[in-house]
N, C-alpha and C positions, 0 to 999 in steps of 0.2 A: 719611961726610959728615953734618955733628948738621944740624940746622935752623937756626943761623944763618945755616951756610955754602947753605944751601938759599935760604934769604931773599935773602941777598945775588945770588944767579946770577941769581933771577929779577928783580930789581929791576936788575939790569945786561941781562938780557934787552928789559925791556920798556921801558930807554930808548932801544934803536937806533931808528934813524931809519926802518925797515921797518915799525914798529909804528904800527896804526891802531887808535884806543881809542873805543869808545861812535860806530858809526859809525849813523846813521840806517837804518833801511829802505831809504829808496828810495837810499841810499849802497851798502847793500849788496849791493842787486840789481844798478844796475850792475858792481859787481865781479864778482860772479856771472857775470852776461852776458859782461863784456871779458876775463874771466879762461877764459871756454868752461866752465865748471863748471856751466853746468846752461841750460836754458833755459825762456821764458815760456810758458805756458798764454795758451789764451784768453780763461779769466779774470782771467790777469794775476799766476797761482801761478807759483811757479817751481819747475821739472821738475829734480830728479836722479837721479843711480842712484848707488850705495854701493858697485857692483863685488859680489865676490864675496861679503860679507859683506853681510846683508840682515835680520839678524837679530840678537839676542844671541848671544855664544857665552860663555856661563859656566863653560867647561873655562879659560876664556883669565884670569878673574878673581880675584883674590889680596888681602888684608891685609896690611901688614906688620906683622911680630911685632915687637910695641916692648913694653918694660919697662912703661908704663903702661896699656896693652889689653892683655896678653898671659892675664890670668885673666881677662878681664871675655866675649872674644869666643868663642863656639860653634864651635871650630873644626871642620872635619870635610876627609874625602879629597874632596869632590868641591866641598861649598858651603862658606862662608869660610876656604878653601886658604890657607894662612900662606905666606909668601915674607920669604925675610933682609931685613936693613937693606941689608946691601952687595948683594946684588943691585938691589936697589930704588935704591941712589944710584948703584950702576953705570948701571944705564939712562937714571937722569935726567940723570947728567950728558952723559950721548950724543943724548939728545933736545934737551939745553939747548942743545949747541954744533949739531945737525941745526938747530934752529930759527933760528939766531943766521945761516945762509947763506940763508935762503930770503929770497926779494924783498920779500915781504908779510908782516903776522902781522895778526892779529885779536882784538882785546880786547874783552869784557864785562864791563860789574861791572854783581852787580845782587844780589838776596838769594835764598832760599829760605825762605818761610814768612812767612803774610800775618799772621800774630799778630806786630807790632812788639816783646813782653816776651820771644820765645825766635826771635828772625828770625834767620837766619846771614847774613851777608856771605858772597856768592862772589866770583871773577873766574873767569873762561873765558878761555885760550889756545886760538886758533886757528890752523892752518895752512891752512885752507880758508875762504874768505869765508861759502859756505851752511850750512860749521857753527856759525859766528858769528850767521847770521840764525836758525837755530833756536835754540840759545840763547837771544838776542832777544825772542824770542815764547814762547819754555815756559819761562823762570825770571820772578822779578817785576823788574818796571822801574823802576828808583829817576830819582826829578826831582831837580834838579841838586844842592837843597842835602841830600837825603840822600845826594849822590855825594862830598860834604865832607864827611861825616863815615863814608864808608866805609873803615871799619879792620879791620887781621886777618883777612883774608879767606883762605876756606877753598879755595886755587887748584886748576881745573882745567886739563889739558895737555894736548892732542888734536894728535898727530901723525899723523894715519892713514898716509902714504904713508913713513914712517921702519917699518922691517921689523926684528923681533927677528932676532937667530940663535939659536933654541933651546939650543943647543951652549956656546956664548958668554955669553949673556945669562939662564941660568938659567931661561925660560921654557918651555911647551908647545910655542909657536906663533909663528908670525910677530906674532901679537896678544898685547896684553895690554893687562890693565885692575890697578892697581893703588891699593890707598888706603894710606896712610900719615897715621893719626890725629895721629900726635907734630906730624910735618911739615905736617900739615897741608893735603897735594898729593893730587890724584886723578890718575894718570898712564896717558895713553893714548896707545896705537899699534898700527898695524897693522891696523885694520880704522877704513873710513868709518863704519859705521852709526852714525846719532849718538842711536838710543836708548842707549845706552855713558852717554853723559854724563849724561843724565838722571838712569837710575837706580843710577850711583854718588854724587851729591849726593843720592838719595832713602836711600842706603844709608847716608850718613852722617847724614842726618836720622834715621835709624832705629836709630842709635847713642845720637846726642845728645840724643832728647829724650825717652826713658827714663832717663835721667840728670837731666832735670830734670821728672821726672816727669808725661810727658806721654806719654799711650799714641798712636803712630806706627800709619800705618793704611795698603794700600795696597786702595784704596776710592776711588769717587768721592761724590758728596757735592750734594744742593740742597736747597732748601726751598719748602714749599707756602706758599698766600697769607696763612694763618694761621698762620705762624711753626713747623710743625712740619719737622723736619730731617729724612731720611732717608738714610743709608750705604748706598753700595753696595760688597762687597765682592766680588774674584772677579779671577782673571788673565788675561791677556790674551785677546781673542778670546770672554769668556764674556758680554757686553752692558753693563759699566761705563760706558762712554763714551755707549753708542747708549741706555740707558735713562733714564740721568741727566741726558741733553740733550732735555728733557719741555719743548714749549710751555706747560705749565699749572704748569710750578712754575722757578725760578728756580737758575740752576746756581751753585753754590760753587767745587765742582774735578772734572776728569775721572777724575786716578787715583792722586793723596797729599795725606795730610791728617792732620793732628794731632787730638786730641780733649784738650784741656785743663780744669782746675776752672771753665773762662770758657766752653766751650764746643768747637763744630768752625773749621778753619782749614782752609785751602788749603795746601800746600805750595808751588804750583806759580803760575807766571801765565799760564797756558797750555795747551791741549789737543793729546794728541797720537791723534789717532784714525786708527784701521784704516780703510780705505775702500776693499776687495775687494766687489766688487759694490752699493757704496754708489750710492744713488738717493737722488731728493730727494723722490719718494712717499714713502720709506718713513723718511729720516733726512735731512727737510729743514733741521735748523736746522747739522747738519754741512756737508751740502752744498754752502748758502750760508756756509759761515763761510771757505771755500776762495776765494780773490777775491787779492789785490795785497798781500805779504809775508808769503803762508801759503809752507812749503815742503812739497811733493808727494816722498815717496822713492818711487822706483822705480814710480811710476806710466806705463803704455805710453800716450802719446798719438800724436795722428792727423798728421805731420808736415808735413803741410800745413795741415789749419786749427788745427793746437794743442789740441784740444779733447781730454781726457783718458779712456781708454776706463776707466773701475773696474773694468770687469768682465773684464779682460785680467789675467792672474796669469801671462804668459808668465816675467817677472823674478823675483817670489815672491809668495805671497799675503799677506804680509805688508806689504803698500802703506800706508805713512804720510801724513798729513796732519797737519802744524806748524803750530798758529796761535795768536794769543794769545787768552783768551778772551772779550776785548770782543768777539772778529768774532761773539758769542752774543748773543742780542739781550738776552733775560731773565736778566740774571746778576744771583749778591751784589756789589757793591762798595764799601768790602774783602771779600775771600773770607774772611767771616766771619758763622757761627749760631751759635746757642743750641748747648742739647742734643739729640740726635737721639731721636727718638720710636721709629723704626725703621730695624731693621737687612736687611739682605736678602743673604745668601750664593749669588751664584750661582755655577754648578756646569754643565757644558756636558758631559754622560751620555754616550763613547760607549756606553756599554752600553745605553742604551736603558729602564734599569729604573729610575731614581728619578722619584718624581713630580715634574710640573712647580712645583709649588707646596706646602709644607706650611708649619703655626705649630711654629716650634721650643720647645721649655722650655728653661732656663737650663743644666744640665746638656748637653742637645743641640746648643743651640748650642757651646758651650765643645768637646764633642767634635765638629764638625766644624769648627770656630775652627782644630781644631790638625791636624784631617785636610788640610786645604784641599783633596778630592778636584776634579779635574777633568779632562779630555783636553785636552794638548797641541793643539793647534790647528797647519796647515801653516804654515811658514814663520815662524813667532816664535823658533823658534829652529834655528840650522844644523843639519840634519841630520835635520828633521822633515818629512816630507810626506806623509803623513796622521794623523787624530785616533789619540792614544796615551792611554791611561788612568795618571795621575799621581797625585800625592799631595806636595803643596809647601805645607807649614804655614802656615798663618797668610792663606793664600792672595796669600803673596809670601817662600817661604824666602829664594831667591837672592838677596835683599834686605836679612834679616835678620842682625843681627851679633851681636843677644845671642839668647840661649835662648829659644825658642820659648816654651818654658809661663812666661816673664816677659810674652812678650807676652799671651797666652793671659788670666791672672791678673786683668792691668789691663783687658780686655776685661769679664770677670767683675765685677769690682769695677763697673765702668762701666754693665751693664745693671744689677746690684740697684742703686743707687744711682739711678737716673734709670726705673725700672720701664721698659725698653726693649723693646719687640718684636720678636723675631726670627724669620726665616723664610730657608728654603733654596728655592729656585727654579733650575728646570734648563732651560736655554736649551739645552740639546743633541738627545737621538736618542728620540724618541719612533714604540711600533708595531714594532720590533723595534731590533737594534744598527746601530752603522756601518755602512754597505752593506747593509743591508736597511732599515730602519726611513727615517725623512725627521724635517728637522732640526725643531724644535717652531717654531711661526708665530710671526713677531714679535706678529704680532696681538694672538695669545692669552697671550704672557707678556705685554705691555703690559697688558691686562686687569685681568689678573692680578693685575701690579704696583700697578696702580692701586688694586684691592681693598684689596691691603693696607695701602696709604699710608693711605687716606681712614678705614680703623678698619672697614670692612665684614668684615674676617676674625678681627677680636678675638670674636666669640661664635656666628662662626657652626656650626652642626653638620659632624662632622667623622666619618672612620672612622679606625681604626688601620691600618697598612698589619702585612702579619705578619710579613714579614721586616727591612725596617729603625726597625719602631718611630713612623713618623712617622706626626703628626698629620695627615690630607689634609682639604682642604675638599669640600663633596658636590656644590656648586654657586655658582657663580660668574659671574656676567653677562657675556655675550659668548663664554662658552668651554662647548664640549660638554660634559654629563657624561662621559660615558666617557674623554673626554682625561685629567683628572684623577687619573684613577687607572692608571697604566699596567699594570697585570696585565688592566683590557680592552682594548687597542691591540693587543695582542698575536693574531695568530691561531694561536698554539698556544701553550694554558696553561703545558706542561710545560716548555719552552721560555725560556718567561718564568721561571718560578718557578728553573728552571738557573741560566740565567743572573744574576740576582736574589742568586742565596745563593754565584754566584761572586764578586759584587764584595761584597756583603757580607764573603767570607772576606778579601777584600783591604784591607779596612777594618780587620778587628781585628787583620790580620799587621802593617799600618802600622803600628797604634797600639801596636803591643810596644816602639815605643823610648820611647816617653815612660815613663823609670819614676819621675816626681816628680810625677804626678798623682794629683788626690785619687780612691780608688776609685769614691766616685758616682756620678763624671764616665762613668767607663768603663762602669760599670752600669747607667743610667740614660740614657747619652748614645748609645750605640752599638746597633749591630743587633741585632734577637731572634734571630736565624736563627744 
């Protein structure tokens, strides 16, 4: 099946008379409700569950090998997995004619990416009205007359309740996520969770705009009142969302974004934040953004008075909140700054032994740029329930389509060029590892964080640490010394220092695949130990 004949199915698709396109919010919610797909919160969110899929499953996700990406993408056995053409059109067309019976469909057209010179046109196929409203709320929302000249669009297809047969259909699993750059389709089934959609249009963002020369970031992003920008990079669970939604500085984007010769960009129109034991002490401006056409996944509430318990992880801990990011009071708009000032890698330790906060050098950053060291967090993805110690480049491989050290480069290029700051900050296990040690205060990475935005850790006195080389700070306002430096948290040195030169060894065993980097990097950038 070439891509015409692709064009054609779906433009005969989307004229049945089942098809409801650019349906409003409060359109949507009704449907939601009369359709029994979910129901209302107190505050007026609406409740779903995603069934047994609550999380990514990136066994389930594939590229197809097409003649014009077939040398450009990173293939690998487990992340950007190739899968045929004829597999790939075999499914589609069982999905085209699955979708073609159902009562209802749901259409969005809207873009990805708030820089209008590199924005893509999408549309979203829905079989489900509340994946239509997410959508809605985390892509950008084009006004009428940019819906007239909406062309080319790079379509998504969300079937969840259409099931592969592995046997049959070429796939792993009853799920699958597939892209097809030629065709230009993102094709999904078998699982509801509608982070899917998301970050297969972040994965072709992350195609496309290394190709026009724009380094693809998955990072969130705001800026202080004085116009400096700050990046947050780090996956999921490690505090992108919850740091970057700062009352004192104004939010860009939660968790993609472009860095262009103009500046930072949003990818996204929309935040999709964690909210497992979220409170409005502690992450009020999410709290409040949860109110009347946010969608809640898998959050347990109280079925009587609808009121959402956060701090119930009976479903997974992986509890969503969808909303677009007006519901933020302080934001850019357009989700557009300058150049970033600072960069901030976090990194969520189980081990227990990186410091909460150091100044990277350029070298350093670049080698953890491409380590993206972190733990796994419950519930992000199938199969996870508790913290796992990882290493996913760039701190978003399963994302990425070309070769890590292209992202890496442009990164580099990026800080000499704009003299940028950079710093690794550990929102994880501080005082021993996982199940001994306790998780580091938001308090004190706030602090922290804040130190480094406002330029207070550009000169200030530091020690070396001796096994991983970094720069630490001696003291910092609002946070104990002793925090700072995690070999005294520790009540047994030896202990510490173990475990310390075990994750260190896992750091230079990772970085044995990259053999296109420049040696510096490796010399300069990685562990003493």
């Amino acid at each position: 099946m070439n891509s015409v004949q692709i064009s054609d199915e779906l433009t005969n698709l989307l004229k049945g008379e089942n098809v409801h396109t650019q349906l409003s919010v409060p359109q949507l919610v009704e449907k939601i409700l009369s359709r029994n797909e979910g129901q209302l919160t107190s505050t007026g969110a609406v409740c779903i569950s995603t069934g047994k899929y609550t999380g990514r499953s990136p066994q389930d996700k594939f590229i197809v090998y097409e003649q014009s990406t077939k040398d450009k993408i990173a293939w690998g056995p487990s992340l950007n997995q190739s899968i045929s053409e004829d597999v790939f059109s075999s499914l589609y067309h069982k999905v085209i004619n699955y979708l073609k019976q159902q009562e209802e469909l749901f259409v969005f057209k809207g873009y990805a990416g708030a820089d209008k010179k590199s924005q893509l046109p999408i549309q979203v196929i829905n079989e489900l009205a509340w994946q239509n409203l997410f959508v809605h709320q985390l892509f950008i929302r084009p006004d009428e007359d940019e819906l007239l000249s909406h062309e080319n669009p790079f379509t998504v297809i969300s079937a969840p309740h259409f099931k592969a047969n592995p046997v049959v259909d070429g796939t792993k699993s009853e799920a699958f996520i597939m892209i097809s750059f030629e065709r230009r389709v993102v094709l999904i089934g078998g699982t509801e969770y509608a982070g899917e959609m998301k970050k297969s249009i972040f994965s072709v963002m992350n195609y496309l705009l290394p190709e026009n020369h724009i380094f693809s970031m998955h990072c969130s992003a705001n800026v202080g009142k004085e116009g400096d920008v700050a990046l947050f990079f780090g996956l999921s669970g490690t505090g992108k969302t919850t740091l970057s939604a700062d009352p004192h500085r104004r939010l860009i984007g939660d968790d993609e974004h472009g860095w262009s010769s103009s500046g930072v960009f949003n990818i996204e129109g929309g935040c999709y934040a964690k909210c497992i034991n979220l409170s409005e002490g502690k992450e009020p401006q999410i709290f409040n953004a949860i109110r009347f056409g946010t969608v809640l996944e898998n959050v347990v509430m109280n079925q009587e008075t609808r009121v959402p318990d956060y701090d119930d992880g009976t479903l997974t801990e992986n509890t969503r909140a969808a909303y677009p990011i007006e519901a933020i009071d302080n934001i850019v708009q357009p989700s557009i700054a300058g150049h970033p000032n600072t960069i901030v890698f976090l990194t969520a330790d189980a081990f227990g032994v990186l410091p909460p906060i150091s100044k990277l050098t350029r070298e350093q950053a670049m080698y953890h740029f491409l380590s993206g060291y972190t733990s796994k967090l419950a519930g992000t993805e199938r199969g996870i329930t508790s913290p796992e110690a990882t290493f996913s480049t760039c701190f978003g491989a399963p994302f990425l389509p070309l070769p890590a050290t292209r992202y890496a480069k442009m990164l580099g290029e990026k800080i000499l060029e704009h003299n940028v700051n950079v710093f690794l900050v550990n929102t994880g296990w501080t005082g021993g590892a996982y199940g001994i040690g306790s998780r580091m205060k938001l308090a004190y990475t706030r602090a922290m964080v804040q130190a480094a935005l406002e330029g207070e850790l550009n000169h200030v006195e530091t020690v070396k640490d001796d096994i991983f080389g970094l720069n630490i700070p001696l003291h910092i306002a609002g946070v104990p010394d002793d925090v700072l430096q995690p070999n005294k948290t520790w009540r047994n040195p030896v202990e510490y220092e173990t475990k310390a030169k075990e994750l260190a060894a896992k750091f230079k065993n990772n970085f044995q695949k990259f053999t296109d980097v420049d040696v510096e990097i490796i010399e300069k950038g990685g562990p003493l130990a």
